[in-house]
C-alpha positions as CSV (number, residue, x, y, z in Angstrom):
1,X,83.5,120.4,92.5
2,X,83.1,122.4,96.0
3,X,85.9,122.0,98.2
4,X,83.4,120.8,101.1
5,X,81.6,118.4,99.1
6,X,84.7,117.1,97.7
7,X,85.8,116.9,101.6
8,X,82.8,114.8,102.4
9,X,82.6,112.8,99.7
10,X,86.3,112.0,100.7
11,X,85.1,111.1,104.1
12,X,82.5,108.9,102.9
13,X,84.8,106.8,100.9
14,X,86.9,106.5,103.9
15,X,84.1,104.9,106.2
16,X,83.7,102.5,103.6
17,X,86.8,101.4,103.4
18,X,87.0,101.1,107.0
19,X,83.9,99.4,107.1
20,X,85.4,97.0,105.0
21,X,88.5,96.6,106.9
22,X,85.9,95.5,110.0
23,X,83.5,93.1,107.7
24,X,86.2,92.1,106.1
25,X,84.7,93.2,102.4
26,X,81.7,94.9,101.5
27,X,78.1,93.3,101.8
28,X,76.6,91.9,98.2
29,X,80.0,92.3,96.7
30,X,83.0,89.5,95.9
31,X,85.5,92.2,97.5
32,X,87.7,91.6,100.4
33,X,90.1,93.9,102.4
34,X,92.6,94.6,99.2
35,X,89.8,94.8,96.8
36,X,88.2,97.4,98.7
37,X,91.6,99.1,99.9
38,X,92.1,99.4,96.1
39,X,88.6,100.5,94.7
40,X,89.0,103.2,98.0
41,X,91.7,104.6,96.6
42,X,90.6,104.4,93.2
43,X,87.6,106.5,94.3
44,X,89.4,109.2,96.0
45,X,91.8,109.9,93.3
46,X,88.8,110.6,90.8
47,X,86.6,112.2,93.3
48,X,89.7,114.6,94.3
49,X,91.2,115.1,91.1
50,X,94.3,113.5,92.4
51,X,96.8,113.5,90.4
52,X,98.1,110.3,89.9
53,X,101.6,111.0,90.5
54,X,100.6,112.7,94.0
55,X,99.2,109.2,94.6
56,X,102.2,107.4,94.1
57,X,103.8,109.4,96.3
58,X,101.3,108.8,99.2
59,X,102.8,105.1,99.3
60,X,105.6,104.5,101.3
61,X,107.6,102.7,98.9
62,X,110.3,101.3,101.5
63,X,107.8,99.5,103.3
64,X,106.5,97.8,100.5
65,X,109.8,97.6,99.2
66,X,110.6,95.5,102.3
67,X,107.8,93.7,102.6
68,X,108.2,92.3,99.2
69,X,111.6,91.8,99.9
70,X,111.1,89.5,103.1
71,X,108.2,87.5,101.2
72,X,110.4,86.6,99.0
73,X,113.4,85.3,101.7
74,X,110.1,83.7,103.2
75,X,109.1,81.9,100.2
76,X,113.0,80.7,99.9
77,X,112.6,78.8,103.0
78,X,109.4,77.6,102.3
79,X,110.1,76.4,99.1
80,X,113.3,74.5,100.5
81,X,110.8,72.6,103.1
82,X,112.7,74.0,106.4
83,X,109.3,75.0,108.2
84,X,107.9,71.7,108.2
85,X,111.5,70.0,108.5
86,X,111.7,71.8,111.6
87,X,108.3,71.4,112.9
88,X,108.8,67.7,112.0
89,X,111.9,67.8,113.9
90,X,110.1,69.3,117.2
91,X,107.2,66.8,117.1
92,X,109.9,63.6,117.1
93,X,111.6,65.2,120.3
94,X,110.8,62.6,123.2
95,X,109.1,65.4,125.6
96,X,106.3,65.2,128.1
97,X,102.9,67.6,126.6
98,X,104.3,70.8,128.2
99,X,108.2,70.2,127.0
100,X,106.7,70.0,123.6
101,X,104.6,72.7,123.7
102,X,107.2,75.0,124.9
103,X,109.5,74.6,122.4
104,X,106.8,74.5,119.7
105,X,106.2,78.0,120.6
106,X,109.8,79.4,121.2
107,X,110.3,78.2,117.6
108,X,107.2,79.7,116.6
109,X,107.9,82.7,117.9
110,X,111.9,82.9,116.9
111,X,110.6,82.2,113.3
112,X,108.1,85.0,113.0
113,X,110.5,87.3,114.4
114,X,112.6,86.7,111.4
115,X,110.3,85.3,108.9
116,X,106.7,86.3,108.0
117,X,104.2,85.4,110.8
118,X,101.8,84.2,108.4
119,X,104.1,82.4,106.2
120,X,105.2,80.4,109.4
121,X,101.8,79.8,110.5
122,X,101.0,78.5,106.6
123,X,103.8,76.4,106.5
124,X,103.5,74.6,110.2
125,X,99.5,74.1,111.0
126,X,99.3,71.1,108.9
127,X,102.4,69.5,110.2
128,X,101.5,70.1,113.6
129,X,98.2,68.8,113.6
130,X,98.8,65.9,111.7
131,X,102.2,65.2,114.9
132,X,99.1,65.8,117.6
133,X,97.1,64.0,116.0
134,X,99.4,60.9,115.2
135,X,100.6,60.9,119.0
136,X,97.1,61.4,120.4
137,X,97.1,64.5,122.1
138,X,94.9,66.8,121.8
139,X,95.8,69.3,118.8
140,X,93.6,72.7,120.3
141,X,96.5,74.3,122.6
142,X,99.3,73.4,119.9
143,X,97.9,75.1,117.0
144,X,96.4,78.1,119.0
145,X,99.4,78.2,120.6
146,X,101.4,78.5,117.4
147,X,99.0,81.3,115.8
148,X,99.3,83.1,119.2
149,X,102.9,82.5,119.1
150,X,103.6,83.6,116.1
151,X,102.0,86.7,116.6
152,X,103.7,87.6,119.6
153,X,107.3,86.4,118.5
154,X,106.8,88.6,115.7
155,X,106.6,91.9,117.7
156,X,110.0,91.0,118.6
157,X,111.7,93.3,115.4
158,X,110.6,95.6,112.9
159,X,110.5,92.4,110.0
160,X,108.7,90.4,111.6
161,X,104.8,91.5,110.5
162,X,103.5,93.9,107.7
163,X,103.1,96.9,110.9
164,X,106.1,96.7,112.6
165,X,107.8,97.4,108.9
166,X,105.8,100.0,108.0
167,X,106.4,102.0,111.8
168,X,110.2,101.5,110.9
169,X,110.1,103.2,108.2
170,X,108.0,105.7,108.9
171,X,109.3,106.8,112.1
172,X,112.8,105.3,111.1
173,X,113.3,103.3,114.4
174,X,116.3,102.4,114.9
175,X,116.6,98.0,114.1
176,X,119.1,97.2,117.3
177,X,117.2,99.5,119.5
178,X,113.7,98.6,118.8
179,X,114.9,94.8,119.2
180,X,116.5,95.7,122.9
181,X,112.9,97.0,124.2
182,X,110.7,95.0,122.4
183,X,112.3,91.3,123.1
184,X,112.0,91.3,127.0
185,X,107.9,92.2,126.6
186,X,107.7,89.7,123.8
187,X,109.6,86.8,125.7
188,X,107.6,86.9,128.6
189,X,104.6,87.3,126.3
190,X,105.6,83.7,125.1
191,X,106.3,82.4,128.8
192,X,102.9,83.5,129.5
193,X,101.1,82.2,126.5
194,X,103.2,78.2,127.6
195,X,102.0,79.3,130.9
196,X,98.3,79.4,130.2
197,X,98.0,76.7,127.7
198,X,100.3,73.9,129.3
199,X,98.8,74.5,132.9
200,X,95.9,76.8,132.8
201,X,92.2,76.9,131.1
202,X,94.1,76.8,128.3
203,X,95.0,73.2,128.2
204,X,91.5,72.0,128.5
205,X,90.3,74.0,125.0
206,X,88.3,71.6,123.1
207,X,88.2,67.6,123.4
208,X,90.6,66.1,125.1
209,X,90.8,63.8,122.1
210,X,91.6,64.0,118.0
211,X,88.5,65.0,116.6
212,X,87.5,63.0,114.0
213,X,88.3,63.2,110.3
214,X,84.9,64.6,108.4
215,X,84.4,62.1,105.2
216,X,86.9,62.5,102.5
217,X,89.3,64.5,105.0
218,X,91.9,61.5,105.1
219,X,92.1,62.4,101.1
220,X,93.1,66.4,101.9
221,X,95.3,65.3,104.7
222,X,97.3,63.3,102.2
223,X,97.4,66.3,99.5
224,X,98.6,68.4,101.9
225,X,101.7,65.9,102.5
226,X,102.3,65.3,99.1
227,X,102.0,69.5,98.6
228,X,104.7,70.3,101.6
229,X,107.8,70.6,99.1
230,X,110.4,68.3,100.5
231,X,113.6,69.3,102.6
232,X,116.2,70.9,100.3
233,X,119.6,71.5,102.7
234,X,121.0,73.8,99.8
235,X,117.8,75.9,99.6
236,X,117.7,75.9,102.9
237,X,121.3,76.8,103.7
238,X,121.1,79.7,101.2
239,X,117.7,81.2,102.7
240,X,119.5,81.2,106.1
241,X,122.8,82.8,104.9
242,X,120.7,85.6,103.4
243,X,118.8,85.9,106.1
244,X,121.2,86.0,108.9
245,X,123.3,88.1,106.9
246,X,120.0,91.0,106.9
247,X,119.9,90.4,110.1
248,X,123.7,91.4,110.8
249,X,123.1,94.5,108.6
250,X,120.5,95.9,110.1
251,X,121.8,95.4,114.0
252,X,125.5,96.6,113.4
253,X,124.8,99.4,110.3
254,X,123.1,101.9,108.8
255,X,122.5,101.0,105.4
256,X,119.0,101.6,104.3
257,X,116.8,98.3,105.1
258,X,115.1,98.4,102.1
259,X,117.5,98.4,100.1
260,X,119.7,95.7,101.8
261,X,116.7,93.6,101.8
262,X,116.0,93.8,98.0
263,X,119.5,92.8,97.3
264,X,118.9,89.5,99.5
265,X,116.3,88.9,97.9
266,X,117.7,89.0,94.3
267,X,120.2,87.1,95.6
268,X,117.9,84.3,96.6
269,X,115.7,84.6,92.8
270,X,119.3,84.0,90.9
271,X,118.4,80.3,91.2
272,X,119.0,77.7,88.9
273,X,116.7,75.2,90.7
274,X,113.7,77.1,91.8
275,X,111.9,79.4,88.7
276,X,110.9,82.6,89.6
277,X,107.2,81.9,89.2
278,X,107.6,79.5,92.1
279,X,108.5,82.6,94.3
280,X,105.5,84.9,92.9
281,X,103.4,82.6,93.6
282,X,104.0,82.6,97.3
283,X,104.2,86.3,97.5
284,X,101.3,87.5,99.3
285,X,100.1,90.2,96.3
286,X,97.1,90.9,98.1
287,X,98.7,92.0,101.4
288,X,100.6,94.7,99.3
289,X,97.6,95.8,97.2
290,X,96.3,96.7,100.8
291,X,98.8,98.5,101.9
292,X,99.1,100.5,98.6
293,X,95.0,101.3,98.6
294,X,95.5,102.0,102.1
295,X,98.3,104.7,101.7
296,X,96.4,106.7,99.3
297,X,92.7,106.9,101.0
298,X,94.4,107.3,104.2
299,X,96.5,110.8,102.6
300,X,93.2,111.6,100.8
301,X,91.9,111.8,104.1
302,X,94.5,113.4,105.9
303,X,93.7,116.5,103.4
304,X,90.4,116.9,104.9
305,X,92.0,117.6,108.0
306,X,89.4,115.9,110.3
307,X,92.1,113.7,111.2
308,X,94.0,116.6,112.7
309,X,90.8,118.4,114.1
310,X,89.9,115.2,115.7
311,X,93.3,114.7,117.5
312,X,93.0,118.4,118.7
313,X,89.5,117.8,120.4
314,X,91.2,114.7,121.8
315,X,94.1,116.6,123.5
316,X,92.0,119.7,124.8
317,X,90.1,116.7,126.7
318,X,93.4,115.8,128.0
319,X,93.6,112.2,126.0
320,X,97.1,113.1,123.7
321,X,97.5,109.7,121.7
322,X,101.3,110.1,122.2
323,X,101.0,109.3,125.7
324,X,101.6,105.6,126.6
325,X,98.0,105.1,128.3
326,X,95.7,106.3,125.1
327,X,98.2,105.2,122.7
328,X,98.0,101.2,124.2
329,X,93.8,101.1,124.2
330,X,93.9,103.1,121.1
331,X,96.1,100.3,119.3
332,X,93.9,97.8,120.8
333,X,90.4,98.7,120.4
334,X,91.7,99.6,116.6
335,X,93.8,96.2,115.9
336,X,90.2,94.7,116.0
337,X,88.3,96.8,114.6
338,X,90.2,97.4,111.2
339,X,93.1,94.9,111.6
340,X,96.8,96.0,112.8
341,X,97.7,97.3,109.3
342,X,94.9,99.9,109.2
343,X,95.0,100.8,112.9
344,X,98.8,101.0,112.8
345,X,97.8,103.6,109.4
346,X,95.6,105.7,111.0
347,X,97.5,106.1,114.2
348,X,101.0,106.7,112.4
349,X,100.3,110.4,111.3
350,X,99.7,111.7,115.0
351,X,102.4,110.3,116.8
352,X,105.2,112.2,115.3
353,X,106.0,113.8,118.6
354,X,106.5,110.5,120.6
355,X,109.7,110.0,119.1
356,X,110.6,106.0,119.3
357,X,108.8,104.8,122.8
358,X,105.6,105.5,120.8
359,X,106.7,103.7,118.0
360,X,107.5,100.6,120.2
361,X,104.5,101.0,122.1
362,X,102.3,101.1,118.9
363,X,103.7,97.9,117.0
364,X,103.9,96.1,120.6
365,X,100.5,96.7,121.5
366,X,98.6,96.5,117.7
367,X,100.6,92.9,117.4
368,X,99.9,91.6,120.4
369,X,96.2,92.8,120.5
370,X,95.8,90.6,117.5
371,X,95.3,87.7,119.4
372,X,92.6,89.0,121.4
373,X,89.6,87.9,118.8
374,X,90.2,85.0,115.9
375,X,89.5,88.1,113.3
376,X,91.9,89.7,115.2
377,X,94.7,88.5,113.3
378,X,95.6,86.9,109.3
379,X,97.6,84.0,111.0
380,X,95.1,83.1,113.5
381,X,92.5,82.6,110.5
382,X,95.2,80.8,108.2
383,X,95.6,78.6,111.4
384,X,92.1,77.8,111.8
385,X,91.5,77.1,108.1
386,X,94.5,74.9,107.6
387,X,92.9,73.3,111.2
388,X,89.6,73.2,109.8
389,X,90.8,70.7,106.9
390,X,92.6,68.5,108.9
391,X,89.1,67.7,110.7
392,X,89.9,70.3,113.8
393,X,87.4,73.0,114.3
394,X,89.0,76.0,116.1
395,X,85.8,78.1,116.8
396,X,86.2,82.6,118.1
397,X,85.0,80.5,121.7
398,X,87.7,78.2,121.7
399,X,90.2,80.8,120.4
400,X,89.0,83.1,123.1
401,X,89.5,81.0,126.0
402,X,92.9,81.2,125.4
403,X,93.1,84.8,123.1
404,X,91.5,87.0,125.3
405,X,93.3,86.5,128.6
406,X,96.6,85.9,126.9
407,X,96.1,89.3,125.3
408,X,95.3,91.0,128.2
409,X,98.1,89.5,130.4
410,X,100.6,90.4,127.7
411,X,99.2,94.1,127.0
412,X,100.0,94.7,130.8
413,X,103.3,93.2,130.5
414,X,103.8,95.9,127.6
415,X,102.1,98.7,129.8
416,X,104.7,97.7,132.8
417,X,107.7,97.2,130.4
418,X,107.4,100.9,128.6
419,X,106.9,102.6,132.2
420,X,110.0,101.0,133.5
421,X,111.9,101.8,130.5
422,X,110.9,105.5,130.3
């Protein structure tokens, strides 16, 4: 085939799967953002003549060596019922509205940091509406505040969402020195997030009462009770040894994350209470499908060079995407566009000269953008499903009242931290 039409044929399977990315699938078709991640790069490795072993190497295998790894630790905790113990825990503390709501999103946020954000937010909705609703308060700021919460709290270190692992290993961050400029942004993100919803517009978002259960709700409230697996102290004990001890290892060594991480998680599938199906079934396949389709269209692309034409153009204008201005409303804009994963994808390649402020200003910035929109982010949606079935309806207006000026607040907290720290 000609090498131009092969280029543009290329580029047209690109802004399809980028379309995608934005819809969220593809019109008339039962795809969503995997499916069409994988078909993309199904496409491009036919329409190029790529050979499949070139493709396999257009994946970053650490990252999704990580990421599988940490969905696994995830799924230990899960499985030994500390999310909702804890969250249980919090709701029975004898606090005024604002006390509670605090140290609902501190634990939030300390949880994603460590923990998958999404698992977190999958694991606590239910139990947290069901305590708001149970003390008659009204449930809105809680659960947007833990979707927003644990977004922000996982910016904090580069495990704690799918982006901020793949910009480790990609631009091999360093894990104590990301953690040193990223928590003070991300703690006063959290401050300011409290801040809004226990005293601002925020804490007026939707009625001031429970909503009412829909008919036949009471029944799905009570399957999701009898679903939560029960507190397990052992399980529970041995998900935080291994994840403390990751922890340790990647603030005070060197060893390869990935690798550490695997071990941990081997560790935690040498059971002889939980079977291993238990923890494949919480392992997000999807998510890592995504990534994979994602790594090969995205190098198919990069071979067109357009990429790197386009990025030229950009810095004869004077916009250079390595500088901290560009590089924040580039993140942004892209976060909610395509999602964090595919913006942080298509930024990665072009910020190889920013050394490690650009990689802390693109995972700060793409993570806490994703609480600008309620597309904006996986675990604002989980939140407003899991809401949606407990009879709570958390609308992209009600999610906006507090998203939008909570992401702007905490993007210039970002653009303030990185300019003092340069």
């Amino acid at each position: 085939m000609n090498p131009a039409a092969t280029d543009w044929g290329i580029v047209a399977v690109f802004a399809t799967v980028y379309l995608g990315m934005f819809l969220g699938g593809l019109p008339r078709l039962k795809l969503d953002r995997s499916g069409v991640a994988l078909l993309g790069a199904i496409a491009v490795i036919a329409l190029a003549g790529i050979p499949v072993e070139d493709a396999a190497r257009a994946i970053d295998l650490p990252t999704i060596v990580l990421l599988f790894a940490f969905m696994v630790v995830s799924a230990q905790m899960r499985l030994g019922g500390f999310y909702a113990a804890l969250t249980r825990r919090v709701g029975a503390m004898p606090l005024s509205r604002s006390g509670l709501l605090a140290v609902l999103i501190f634990v939030a946020g300390a949880l994603s940091a460590v923990f998958s954000n999404d698992i977190v937010c999958l694991a606590m909705t239910p139990v947290v509406a069901r305590l708001c609703l149970q003390r008659g308060i009204n449930p809105m700021p809680f659960l947007i505040g833990l979707a927003c919460a644990a977004n922000i709290g996982s910016a904090a270190t580069l495990i704690g969402n799918p982006q901020n692992m793949l910009i480790g290993s990609v631009l091999q961050l360093p894990f104590a020195g990301y953690v040193r400029q990223a928590l003070p942004p991300v703690l006063i993100g959290l401050v300011v997030l409290w801040g809004w919803l226990a005293y601002g517009p925020g804490a007026g978002t939707g009625s001031p009462h429970p909503c009412p259960l829909p008919e036949g709700e009471g029944a799905i409230r009570g399957e999701l009770a009898a679903d939560e697996p029960p507190f397990d102290s052992w399980q529970t004990a041995k998900g935080l040894v291994v994840a403390g001890a990751l922890m340790l290892i990647f603030l005070f060594t060197d060893w390869p994350r990935d690798v550490a991480a695997l071990v941990g998680a081997g560790v935690l599938l040498l059971s002889r209470r939980l079977h291993t199906s238990h923890f494949m079934g919480l392992v997000d396949w999807p998510l890592l499908i995504l990534f994979m389709g994602l790594f090969v269209v995205n190098h198919a692309f990069e071979s067109t060079g357009l990429a790197a034409q386009a990025v030229a153009w950009l810095g004869a204008q004077g916009v250079v995407l390595t500088d901290p201005g560009p590089l924040l409303v580039a993140s942004a804009v892209l976060s909610n566009l395509v999602s964090n994963v595919p913006a942080v994808m298509l930024l990665l390649p072009h910020l190889g000269g920013g050394g490690e402020q650009a990689g802390v200003m693109l995972a700060l910035a793409t993570t806490f953008a994703g609480n600008l929109l309620l597309v904006g982010s996986i675990a604002n949606l989980i939140v407003a499903d899991l809401a949606r079935q407990q009879g709570i309806e958390i609308d992209w207006k009600k999610h906006a009242i507090t998203g939008i000026p909570v992401t702007l607040m905490s993007l210039a907290v970002v653009w303030l931290w990185m300019g003092f720290v340069a």
